[in-house]
MOPAC internal coordinates of N, CA, C and O (Angstrom, degrees):
PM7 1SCF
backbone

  N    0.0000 0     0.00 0     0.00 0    0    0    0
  C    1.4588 1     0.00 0     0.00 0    1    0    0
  C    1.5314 1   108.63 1     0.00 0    2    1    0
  O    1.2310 1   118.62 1   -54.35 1    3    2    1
  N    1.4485 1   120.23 1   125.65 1    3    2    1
  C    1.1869 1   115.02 1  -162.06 1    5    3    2
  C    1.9490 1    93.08 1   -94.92 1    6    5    3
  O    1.2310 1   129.73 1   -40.26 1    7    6    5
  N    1.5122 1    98.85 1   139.74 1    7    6    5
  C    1.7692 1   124.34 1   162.34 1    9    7    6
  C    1.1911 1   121.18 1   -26.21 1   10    9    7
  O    1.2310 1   117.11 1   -51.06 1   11   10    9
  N    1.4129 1   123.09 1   128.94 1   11   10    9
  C    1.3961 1   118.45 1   179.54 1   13   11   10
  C    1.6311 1   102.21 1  -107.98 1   14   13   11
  O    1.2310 1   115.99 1   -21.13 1   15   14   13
  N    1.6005 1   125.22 1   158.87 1   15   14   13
  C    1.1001 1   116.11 1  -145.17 1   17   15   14
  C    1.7199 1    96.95 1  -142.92 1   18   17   15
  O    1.2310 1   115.21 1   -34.43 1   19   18   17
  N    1.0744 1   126.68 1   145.57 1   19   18   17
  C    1.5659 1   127.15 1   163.98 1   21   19   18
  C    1.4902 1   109.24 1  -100.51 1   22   21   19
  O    1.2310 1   109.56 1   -53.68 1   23   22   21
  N    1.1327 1   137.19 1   126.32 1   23   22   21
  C    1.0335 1   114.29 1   179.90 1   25   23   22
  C    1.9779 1   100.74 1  -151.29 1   26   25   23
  O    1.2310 1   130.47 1   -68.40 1   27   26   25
  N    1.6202 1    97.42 1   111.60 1   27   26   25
  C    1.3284 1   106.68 1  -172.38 1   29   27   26
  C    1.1764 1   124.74 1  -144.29 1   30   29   27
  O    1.2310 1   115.06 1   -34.80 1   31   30   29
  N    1.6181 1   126.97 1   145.20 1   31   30   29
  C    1.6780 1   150.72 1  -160.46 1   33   31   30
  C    1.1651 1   106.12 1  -100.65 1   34   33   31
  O    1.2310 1   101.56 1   -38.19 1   35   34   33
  N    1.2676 1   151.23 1   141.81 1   35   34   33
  C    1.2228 1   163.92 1   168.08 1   37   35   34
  C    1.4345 1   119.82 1  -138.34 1   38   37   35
  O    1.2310 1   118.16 1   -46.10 1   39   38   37
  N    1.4965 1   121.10 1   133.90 1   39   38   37
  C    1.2220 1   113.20 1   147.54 1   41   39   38
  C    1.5449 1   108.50 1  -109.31 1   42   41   39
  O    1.2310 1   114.11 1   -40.62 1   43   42   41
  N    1.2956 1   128.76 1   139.38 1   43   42   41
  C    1.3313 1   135.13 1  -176.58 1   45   43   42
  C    1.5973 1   112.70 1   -87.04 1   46   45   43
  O    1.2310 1   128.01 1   -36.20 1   47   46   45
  N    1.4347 1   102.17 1   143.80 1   47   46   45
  C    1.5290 1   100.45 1   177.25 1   49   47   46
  C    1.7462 1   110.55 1  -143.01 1   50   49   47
  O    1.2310 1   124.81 1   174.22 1   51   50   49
  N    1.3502 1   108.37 1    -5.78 1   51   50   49
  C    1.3742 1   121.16 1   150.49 1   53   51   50
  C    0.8769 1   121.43 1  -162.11 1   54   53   51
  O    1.2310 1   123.23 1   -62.39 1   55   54   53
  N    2.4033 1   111.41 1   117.61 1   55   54   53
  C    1.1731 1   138.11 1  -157.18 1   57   55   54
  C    1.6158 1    96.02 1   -66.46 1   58   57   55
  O    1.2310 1   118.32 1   152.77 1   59   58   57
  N    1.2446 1   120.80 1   -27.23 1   59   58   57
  C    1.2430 1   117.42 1  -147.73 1   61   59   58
  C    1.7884 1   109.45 1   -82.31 1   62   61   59
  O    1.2310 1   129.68 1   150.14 1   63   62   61
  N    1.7561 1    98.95 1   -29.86 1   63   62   61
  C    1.4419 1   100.74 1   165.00 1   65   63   62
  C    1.4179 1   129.00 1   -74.28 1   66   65   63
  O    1.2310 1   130.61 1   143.85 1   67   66   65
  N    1.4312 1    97.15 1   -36.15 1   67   66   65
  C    1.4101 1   105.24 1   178.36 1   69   67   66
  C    1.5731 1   112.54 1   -54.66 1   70   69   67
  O    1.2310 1   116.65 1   126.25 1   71   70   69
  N    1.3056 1   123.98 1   -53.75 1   71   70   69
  C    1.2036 1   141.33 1   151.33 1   73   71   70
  C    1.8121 1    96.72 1    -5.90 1   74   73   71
  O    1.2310 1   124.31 1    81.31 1   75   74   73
  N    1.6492 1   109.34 1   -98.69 1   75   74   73
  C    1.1502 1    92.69 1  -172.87 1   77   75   74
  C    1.5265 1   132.76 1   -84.88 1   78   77   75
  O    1.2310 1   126.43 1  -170.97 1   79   78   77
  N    1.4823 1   105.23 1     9.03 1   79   78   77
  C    1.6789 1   115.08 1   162.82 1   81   79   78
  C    1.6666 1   103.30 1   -55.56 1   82   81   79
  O    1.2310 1   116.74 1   134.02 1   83   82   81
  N    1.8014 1   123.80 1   -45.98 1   83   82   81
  C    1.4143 1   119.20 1  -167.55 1   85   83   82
  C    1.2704 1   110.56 1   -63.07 1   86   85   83
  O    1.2310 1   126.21 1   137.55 1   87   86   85
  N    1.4202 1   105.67 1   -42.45 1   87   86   85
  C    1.8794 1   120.38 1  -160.70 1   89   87   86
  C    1.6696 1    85.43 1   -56.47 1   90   89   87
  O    1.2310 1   120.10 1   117.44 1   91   90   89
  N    1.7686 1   117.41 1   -62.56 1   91   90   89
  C    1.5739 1   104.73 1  -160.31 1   93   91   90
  C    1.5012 1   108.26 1   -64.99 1   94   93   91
  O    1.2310 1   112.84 1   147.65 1   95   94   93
  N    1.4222 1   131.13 1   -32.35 1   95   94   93
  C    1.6548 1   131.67 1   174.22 1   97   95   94
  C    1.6034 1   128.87 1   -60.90 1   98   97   95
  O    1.2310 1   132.13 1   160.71 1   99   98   97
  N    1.6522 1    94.18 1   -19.29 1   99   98   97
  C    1.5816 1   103.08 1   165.43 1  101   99   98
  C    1.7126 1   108.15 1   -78.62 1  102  101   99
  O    1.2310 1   115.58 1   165.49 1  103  102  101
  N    1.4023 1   125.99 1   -14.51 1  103  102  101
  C    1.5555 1   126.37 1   168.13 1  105  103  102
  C    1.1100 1   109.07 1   -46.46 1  106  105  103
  O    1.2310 1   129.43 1   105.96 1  107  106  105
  N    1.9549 1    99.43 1   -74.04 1  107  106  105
  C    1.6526 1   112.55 1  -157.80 1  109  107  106
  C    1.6372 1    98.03 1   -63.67 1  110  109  107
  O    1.2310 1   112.51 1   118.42 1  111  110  109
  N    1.1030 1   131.74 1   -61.58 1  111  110  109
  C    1.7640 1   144.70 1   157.95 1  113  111  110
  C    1.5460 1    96.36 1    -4.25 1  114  113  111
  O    1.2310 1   116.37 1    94.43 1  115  114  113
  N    1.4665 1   124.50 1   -85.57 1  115  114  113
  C    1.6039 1   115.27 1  -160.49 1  117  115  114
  C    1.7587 1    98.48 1   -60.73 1  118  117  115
  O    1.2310 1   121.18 1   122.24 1  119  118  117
  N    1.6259 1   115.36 1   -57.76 1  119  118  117
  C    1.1244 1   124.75 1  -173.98 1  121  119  118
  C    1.7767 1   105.15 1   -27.81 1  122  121  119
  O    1.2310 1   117.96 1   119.80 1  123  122  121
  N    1.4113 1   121.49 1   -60.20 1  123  122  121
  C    1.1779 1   113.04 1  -176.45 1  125  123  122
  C    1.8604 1   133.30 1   -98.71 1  126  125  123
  O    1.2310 1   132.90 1  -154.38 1  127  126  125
  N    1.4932 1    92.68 1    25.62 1  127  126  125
  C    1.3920 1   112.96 1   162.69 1  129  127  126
  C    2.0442 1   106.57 1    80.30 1  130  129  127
  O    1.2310 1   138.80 1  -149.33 1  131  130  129
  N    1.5381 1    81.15 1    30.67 1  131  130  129
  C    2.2924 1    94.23 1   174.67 1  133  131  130
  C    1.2211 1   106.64 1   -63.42 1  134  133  131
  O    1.2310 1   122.08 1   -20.16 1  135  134  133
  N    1.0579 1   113.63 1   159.84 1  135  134  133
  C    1.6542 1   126.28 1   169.80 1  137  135  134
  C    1.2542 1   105.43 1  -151.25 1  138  137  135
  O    1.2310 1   122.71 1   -66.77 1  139  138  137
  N    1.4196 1   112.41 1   113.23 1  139  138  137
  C    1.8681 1   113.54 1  -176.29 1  141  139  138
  C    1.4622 1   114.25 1   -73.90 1  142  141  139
  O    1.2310 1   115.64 1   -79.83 1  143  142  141
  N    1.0810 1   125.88 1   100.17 1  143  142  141
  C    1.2498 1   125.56 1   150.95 1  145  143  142
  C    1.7304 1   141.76 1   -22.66 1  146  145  143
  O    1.2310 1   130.94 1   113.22 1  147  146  145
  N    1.4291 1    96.50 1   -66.78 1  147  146  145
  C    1.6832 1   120.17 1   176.24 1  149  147  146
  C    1.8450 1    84.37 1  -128.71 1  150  149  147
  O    1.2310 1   136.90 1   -15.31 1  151  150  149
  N    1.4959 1    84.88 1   164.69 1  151  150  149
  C    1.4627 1    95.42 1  -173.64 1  153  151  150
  C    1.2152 1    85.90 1  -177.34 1  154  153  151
  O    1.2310 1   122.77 1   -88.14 1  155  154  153
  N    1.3271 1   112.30 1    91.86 1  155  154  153
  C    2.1583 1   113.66 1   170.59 1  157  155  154
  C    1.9561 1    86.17 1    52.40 1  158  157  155
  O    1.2310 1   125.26 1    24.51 1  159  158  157
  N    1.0238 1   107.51 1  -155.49 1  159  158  157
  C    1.5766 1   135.12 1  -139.40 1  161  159  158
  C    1.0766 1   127.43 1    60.36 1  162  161  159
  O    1.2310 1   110.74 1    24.20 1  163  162  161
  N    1.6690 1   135.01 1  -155.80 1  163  162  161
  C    1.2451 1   132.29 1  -160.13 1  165  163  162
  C    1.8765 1   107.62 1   -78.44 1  166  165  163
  O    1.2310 1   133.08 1    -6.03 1  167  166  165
  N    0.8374 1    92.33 1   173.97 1  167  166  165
  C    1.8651 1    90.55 1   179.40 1  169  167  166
  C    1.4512 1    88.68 1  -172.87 1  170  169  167
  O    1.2310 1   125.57 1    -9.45 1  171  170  169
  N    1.6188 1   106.90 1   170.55 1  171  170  169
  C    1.4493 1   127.70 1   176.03 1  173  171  170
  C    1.6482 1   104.52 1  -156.76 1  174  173  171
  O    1.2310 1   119.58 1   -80.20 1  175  174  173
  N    1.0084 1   118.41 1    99.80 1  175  174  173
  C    1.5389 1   113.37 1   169.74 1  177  175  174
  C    1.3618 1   124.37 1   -57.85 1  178  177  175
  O    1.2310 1   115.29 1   -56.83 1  179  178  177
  N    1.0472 1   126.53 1   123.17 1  179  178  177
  C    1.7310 1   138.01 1  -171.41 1  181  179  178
  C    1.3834 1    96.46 1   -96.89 1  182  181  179
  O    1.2310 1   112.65 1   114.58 1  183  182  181
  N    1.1232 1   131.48 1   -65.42 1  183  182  181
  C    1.4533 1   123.58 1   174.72 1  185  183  182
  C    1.9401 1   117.05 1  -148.06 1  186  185  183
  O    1.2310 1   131.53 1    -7.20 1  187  186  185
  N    1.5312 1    95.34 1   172.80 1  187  186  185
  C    1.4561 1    86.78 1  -172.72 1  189  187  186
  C    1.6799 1   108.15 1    91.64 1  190  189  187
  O    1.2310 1   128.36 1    -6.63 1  191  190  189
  N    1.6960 1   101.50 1   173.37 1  191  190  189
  C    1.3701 1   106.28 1   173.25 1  193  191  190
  C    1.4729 1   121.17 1   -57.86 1  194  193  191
  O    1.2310 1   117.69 1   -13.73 1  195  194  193
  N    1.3697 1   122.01 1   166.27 1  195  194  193
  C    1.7275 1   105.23 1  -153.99 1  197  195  194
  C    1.7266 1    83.14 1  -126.62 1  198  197  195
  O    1.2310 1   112.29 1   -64.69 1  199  198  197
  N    1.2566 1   132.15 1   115.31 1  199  198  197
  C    1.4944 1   144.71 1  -175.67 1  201  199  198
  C    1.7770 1   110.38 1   -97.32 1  202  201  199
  O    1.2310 1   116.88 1   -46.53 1  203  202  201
  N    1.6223 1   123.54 1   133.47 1  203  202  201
  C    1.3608 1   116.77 1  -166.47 1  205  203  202
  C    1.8147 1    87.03 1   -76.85 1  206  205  203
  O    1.2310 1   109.52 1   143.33 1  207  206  205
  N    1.1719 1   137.26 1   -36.67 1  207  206  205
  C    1.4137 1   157.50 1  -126.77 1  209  207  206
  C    1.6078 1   107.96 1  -136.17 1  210  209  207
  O    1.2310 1   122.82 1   -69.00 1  211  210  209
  N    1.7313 1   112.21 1   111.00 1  211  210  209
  C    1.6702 1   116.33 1   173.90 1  213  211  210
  C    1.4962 1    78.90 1  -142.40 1  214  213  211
  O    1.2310 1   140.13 1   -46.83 1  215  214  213
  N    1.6891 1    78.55 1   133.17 1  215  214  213
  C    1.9094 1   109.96 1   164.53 1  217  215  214
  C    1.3144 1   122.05 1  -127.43 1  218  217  215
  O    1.2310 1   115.65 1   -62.12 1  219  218  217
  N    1.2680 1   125.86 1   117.88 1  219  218  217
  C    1.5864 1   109.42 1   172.14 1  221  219  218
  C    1.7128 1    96.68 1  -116.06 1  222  221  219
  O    1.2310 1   131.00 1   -42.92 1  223  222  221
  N    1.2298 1    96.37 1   137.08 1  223  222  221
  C    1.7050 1   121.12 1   175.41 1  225  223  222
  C    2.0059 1   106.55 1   -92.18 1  226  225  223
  O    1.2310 1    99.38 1   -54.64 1  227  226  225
  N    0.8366 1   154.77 1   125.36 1  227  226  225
  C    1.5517 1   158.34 1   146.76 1  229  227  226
  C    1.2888 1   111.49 1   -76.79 1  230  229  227
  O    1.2310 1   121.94 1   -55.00 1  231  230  229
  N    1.9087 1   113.90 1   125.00 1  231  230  229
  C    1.9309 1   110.74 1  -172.18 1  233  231  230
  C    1.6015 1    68.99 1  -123.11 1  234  233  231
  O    1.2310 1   124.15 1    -3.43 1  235  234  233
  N    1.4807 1   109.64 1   176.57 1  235  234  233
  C    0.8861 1   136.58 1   167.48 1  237  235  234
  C    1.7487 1   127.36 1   -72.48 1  238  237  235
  O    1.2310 1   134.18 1   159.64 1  239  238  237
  N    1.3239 1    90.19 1   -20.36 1  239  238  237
  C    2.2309 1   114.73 1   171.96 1  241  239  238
  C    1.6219 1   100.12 1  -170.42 1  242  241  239
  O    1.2310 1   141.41 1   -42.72 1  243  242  241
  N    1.1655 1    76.05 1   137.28 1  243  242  241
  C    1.6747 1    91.71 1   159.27 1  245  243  242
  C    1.5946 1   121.07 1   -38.56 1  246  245  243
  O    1.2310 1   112.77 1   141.12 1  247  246  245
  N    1.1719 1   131.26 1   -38.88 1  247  246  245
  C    1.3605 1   134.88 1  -174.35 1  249  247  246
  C    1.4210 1   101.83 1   -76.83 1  250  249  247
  O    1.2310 1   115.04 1   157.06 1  251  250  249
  N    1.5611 1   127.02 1   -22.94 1  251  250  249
  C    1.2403 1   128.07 1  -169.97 1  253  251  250
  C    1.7240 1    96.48 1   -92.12 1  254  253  251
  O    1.2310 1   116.27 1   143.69 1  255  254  253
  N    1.0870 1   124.69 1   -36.31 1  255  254  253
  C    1.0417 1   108.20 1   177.96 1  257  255  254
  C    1.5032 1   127.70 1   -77.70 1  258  257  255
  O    1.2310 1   126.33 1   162.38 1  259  258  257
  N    1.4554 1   105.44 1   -17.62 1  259  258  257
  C    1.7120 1   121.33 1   174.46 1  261  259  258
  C    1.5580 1   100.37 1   -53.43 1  262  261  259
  O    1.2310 1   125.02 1   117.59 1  263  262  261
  N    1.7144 1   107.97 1   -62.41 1  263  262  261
  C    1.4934 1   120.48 1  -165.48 1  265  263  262
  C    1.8120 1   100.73 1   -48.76 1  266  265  263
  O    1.2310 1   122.48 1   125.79 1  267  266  265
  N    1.8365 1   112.85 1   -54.21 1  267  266  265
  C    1.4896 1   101.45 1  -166.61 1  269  267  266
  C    1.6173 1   112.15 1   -57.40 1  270  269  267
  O    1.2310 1   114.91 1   152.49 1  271  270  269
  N    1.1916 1   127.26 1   -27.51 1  271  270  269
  C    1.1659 1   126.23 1  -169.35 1  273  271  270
  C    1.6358 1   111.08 1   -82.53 1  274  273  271
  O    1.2310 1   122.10 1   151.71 1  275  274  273
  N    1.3040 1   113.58 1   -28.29 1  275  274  273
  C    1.4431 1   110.99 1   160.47 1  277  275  274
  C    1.5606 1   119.86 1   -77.35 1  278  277  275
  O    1.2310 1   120.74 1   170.49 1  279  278  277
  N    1.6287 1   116.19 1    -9.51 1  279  278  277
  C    1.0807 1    81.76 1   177.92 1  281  279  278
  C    1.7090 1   129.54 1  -100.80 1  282  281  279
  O    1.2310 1   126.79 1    32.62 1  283  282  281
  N    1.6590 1   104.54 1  -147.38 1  283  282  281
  C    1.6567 1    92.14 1  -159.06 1  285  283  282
  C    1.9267 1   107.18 1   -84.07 1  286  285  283
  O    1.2310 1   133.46 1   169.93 1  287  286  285
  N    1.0500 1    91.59 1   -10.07 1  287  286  285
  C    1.8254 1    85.74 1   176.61 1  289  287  286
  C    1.8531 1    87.89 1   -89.00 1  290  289  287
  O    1.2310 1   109.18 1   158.78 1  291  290  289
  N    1.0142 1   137.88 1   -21.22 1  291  290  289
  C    1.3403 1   105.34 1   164.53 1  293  291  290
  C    1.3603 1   114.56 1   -82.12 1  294  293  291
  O    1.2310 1   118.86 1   130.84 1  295  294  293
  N    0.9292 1   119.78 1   -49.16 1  295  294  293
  C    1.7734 1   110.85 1   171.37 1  297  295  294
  C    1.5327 1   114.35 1   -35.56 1  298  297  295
  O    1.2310 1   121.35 1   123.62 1  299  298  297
  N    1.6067 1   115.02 1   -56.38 1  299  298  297
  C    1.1503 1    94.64 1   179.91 1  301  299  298
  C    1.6685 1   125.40 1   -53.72 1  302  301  299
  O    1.2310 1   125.68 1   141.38 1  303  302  301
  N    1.4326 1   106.69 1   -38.62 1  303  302  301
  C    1.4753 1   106.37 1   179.50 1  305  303  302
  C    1.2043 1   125.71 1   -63.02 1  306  305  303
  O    1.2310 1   117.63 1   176.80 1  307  306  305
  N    1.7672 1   122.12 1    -3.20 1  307  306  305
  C    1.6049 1   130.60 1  -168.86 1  309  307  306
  C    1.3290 1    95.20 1   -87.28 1  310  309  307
  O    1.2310 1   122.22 1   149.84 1  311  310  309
  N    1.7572 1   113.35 1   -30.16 1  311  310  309
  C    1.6801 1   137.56 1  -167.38 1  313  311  310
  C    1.7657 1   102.29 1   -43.50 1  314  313  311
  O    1.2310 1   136.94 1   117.34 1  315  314  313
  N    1.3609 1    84.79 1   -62.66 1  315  314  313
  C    1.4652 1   150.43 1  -159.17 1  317  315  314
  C    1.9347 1    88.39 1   -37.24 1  318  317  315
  O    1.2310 1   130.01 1   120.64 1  319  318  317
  N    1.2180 1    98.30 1   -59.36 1  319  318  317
  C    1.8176 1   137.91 1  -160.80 1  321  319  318
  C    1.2788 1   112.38 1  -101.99 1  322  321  319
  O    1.2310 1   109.58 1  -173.59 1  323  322  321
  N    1.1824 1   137.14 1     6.41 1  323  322  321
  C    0.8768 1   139.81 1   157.22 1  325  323  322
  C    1.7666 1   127.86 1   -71.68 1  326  325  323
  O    1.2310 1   137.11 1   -67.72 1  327  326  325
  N    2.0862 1    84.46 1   112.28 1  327  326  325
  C    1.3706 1    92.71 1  -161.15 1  329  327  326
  C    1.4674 1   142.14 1    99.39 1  330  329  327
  O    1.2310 1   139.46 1   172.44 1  331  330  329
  N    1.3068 1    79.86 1    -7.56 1  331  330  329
  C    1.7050 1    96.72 1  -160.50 1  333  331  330
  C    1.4470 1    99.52 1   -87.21 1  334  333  331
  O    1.2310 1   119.62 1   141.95 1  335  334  333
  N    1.8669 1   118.32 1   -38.05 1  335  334  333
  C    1.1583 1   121.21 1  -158.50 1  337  335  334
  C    1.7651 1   102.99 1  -143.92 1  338  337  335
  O    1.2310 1   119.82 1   -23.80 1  339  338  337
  N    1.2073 1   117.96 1   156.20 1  339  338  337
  C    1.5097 1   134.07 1   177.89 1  341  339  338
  C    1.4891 1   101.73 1  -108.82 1  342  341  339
  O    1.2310 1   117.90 1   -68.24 1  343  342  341
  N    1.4846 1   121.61 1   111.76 1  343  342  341
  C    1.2431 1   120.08 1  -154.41 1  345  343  342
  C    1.9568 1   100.36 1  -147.55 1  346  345  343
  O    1.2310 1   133.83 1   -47.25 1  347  346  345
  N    1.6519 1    90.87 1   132.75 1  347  346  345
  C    1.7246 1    87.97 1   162.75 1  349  347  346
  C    1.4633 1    96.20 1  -117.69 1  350  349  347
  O    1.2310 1   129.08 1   -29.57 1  351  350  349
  N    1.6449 1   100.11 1   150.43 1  351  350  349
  C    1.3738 1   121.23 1  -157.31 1  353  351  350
  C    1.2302 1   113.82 1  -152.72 1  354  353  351
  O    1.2310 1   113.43 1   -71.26 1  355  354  353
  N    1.5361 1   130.03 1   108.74 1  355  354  353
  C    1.3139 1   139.05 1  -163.35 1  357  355  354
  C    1.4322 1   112.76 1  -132.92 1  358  357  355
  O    1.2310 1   113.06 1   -27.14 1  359  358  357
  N    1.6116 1   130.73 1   152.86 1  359  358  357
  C    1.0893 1   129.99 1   167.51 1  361  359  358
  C    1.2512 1   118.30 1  -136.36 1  362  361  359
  O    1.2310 1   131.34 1   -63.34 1  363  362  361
  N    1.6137 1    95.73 1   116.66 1  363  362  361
  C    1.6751 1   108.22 1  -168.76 1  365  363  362
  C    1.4529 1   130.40 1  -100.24 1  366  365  363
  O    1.2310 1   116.41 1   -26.48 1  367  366  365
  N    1.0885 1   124.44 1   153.52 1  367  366  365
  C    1.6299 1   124.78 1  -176.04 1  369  367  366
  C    1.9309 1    90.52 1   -95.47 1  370  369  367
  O    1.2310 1   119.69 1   -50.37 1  371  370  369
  N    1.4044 1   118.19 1   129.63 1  371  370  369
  C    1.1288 1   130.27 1   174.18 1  373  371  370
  C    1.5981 1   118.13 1   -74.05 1  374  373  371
  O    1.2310 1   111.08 1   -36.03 1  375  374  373
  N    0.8655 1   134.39 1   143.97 1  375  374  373
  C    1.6837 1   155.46 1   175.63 1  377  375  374
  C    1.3906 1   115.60 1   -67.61 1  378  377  375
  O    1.2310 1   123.07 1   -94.28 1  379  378  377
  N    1.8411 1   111.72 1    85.72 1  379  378  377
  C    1.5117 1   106.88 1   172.08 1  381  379  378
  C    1.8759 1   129.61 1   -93.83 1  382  381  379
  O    1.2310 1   120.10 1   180.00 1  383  382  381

């Protein structure tokens, strides 16, 4: 069963939500067995819009990662983030 994936761009516009947008997204994240991949560090945009912020999350299937993002500790953390950041945000089925 191929990996389901979070995989999202941000530019930030308040540290202070993001702050506690992460704390509540590390819930739903352990809760549904995530493993962060990238998490901020260096980057270089090659093309396209140019984002300060790349995250990739690792689920165990795609369906597992659909469910964490619907659920309510992620909602609360979207709560959480609201506003804070200009963000593209996708959830992918991985390549076996």
């Amino acid at each position: 069963m191929p990996k389901g994936y979070w995989v999202a761009k941000a530019n930030i516009t308040d540290s202070e939500k993001l702050s506690r947008y992460g704390k509540q997204a590390e819930i739903a994240i352990e809760k549904y067995g995530g493993r962060f991949l990238v998490r901020g560090g260096k980057h270089e945009t090659k093309e396209g819009a140019d984002f300060s912020r790349n995250v990739v999350v690792e689920f165990d299937s795609y369906d597992i990662a659909i469910t964490a993002y619907g659920s309510e500790e992620y909602k609360k953390a979207l709560q959480l983030l609201e506003g804070g950041a200009d963000r593209m945000y996708a959830i992918v089925e991985g390549y076996e």
